[in-house]
C-alpha positions in Angstrom: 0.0 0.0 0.0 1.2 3.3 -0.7 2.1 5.2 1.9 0.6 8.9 0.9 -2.6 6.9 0.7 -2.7 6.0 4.2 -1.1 9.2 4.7 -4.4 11.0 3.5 -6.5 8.8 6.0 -4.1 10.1 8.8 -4.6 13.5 8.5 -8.4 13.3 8.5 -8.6 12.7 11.7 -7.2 13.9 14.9 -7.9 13.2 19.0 -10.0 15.9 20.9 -9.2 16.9 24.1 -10.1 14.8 27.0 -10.9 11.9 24.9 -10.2 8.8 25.8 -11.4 6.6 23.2 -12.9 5.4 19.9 -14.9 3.1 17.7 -13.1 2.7 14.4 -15.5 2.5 11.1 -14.3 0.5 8.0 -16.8 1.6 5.1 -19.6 2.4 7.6 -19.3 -0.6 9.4 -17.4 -1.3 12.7 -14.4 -2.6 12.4 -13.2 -2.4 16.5 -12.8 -0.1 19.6 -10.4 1.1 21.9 -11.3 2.7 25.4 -8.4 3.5 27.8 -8.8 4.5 31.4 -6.9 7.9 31.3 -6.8 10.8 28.1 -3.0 10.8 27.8 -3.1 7.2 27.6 -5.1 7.4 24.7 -3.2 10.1 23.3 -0.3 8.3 23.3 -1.7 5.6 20.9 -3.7 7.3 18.8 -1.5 7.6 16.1 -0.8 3.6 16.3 -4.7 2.8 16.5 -5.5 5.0 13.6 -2.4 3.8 11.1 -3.8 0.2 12.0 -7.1 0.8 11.3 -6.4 3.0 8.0 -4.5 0.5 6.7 -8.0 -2.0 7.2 -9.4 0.4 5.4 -7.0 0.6 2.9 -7.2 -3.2 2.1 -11.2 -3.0 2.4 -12.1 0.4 0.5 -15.6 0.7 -1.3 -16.9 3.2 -3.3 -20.6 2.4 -2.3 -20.7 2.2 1.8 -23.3 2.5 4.7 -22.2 6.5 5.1 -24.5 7.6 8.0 -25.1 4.7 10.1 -22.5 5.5 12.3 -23.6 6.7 15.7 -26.2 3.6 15.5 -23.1 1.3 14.7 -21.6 2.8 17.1 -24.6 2.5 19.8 -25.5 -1.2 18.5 -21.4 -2.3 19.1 -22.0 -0.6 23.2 -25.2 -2.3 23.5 -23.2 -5.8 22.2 -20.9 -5.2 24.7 -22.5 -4.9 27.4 -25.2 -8.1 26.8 -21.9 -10.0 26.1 -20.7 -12.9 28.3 -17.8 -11.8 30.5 -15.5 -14.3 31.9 -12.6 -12.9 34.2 -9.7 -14.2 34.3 -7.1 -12.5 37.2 -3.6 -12.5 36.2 -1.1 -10.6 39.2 -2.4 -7.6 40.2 -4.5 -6.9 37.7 -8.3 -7.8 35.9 -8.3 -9.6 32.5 -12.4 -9.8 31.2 -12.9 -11.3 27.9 -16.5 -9.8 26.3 -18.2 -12.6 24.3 -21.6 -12.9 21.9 -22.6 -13.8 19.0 -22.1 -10.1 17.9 -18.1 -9.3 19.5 -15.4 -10.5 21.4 -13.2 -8.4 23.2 -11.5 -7.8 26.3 -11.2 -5.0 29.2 -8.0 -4.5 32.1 -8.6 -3.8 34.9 -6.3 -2.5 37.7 -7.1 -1.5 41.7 -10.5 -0.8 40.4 -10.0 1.1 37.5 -10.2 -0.3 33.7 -7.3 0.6 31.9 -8.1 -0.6 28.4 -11.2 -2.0 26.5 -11.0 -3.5 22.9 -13.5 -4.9 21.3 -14.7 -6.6 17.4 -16.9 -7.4 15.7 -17.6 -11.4 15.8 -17.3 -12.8 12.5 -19.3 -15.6 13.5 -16.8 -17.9 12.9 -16.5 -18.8 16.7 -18.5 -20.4 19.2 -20.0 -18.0 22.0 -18.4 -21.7 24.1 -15.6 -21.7 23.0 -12.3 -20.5 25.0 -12.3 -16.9 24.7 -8.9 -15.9 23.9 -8.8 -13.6 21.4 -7.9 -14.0 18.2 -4.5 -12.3 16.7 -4.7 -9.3 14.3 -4.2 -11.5 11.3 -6.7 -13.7 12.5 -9.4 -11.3 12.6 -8.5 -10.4 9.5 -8.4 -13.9 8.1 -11.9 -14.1 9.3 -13.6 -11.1 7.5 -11.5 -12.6 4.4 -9.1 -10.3 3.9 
């Protein structure tokens, strides 16, 4: 992929102040979400999330798309979320939750009370909601949605 082409998703979009996360839209469609616990951390990774999820969109560009669907994408991915089956799993001193359905998986960190991080996708139906819920790698994702 080029890199002026991801360049131009890049500079489309930029962090507001105090924000500390964001759901990620791949021609109108979720793609994922990242949540983190404080605004700098979020800050701090923007640039990282966004070249990820540009370069998704890259790979997955169409010209026809769901254009403005997206604060009910958005609201149907929360609303997933939080009918999903939650499974904890404490490591040292911290929280690991894994978010299941037949609509995401995802996880959430939690540490002396406070979460740190929540990521969640899309499910591509390709797992079983009794299954173990490990998440699946990157690539694996996006050998699921067939890229």
């Amino acid at each position: 992929m080029p890199a002026d082409v991801c360049g131009e998703y890049l500079e489309r979009f930029a962090s507001a102040e105090h924000q500390v996360g964001a759901v990620f839209l791949v021609n109108g469609k979720v793609v994922g979400m990242n949540t983190f616990g404080y605004a700098a951390t979020f800050s701090r990774v923007f640039k990282n999330l966004l070249e990820s999820y540009a370069l998704d969109a890259v790979d997955r560009f169409e010209k026809e798309t769901n254009a403005g669907n997206e604060a009910k994408a958005a609201s149907d991915l929360l609303a997933a979320a939080s009918a999903a089956k939650a499974e904890s799993r404490p490591p040292v001193g911290q929280m690991d939750l894994r978010l299941e359905s037949d609509k995401l998986v995802g996880f959430a960190l939690e540490h002396e009370g406070r979460v740190l991080h929540i990521c969640l996708f899309p499910n591509a139906g390709t797992r079983k909601t009794d299954d173990s819920t490990r998440m699946a790698s990157h690539s694996k994702r996006r050998q699921r949605r067939g890229l």
